[in-house]
C-alpha positions as CSV (number, residue, x, y, z in Angstrom):
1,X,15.2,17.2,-12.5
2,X,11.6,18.4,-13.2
3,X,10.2,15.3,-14.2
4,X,12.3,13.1,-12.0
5,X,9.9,10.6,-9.7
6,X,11.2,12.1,-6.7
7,X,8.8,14.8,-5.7
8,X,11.3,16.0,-3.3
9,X,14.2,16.3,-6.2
10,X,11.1,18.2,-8.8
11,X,10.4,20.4,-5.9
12,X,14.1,21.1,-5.0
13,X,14.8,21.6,-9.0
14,X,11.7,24.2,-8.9
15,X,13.3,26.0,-5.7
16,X,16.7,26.0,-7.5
17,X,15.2,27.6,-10.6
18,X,13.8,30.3,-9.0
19,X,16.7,31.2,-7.0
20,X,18.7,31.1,-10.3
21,X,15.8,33.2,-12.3
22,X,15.7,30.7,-14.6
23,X,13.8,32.0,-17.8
24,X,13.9,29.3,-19.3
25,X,12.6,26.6,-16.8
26,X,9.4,28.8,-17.1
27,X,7.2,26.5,-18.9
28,X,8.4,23.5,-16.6
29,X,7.4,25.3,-13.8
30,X,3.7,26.0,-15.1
31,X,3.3,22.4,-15.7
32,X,4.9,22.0,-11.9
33,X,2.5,24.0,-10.8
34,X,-0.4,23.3,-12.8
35,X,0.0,19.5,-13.0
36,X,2.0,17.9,-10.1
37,X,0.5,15.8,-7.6
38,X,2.6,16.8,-4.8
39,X,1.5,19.8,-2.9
40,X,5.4,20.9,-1.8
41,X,5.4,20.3,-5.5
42,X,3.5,23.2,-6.8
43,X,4.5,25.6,-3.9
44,X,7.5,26.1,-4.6
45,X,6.8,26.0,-8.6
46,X,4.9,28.9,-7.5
47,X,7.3,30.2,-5.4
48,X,10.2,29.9,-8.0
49,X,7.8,31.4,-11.0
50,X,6.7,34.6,-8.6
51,X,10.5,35.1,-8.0
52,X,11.0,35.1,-12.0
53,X,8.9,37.2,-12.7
54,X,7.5,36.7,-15.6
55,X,4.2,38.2,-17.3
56,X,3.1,34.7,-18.6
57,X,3.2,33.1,-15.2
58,X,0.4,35.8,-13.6
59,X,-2.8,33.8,-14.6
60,X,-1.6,30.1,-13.6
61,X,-0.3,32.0,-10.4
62,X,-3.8,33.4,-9.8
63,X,-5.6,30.1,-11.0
64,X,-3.6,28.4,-8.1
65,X,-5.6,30.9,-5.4
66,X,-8.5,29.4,-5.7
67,X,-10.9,28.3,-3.0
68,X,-10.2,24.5,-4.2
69,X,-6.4,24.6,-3.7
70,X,-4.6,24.1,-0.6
71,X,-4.2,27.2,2.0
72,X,0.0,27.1,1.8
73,X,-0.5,26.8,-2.0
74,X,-2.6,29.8,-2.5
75,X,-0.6,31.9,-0.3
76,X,2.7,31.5,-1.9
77,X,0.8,32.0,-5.6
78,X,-0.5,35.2,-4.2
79,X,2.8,36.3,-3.4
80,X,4.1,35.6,-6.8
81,X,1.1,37.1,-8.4
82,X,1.6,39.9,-7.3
């Protein structure tokens, strides 16, 4: 459901993984995040990733706090950063 052309069903797949602390949607949720066109999109990527927890996801999280990304975006990545 990551790659689906719905943003709302990628974005509702991401929320889902996080939830679930899916390990092993951890790579699908980087590209979410790093890649995805939709801004809902990569929220909650970065949500879901920041509720997993894992050590890999810390610099994507941070890169997504930049001054260039949206303000909902960087907020939720610092969360998960952190």
């Amino acid at each position: 459901a990551m790659s689906d052309p719905e943003p709302l069903r990628r974005a509702t797949a991401a929320e889902i993984a996080g939830l679930d602390g899916a390990v092993a949607a951890v790579d699908g949720l980087l590209d979410l995040l790093e890649l995805d066109a939709a801004p809902e999109v990569r929220i909650r990527a970065a949500r879901a990733l920041g509720r997993i927890g894992m050590p890999r996801a810390v610099d994507a999280l941070l890169a997504a706090t930049g001054d260039d990304r949206p303000g909902a975006l960087r907020t939720v990545a610092a969360r998960g950063a952190f």
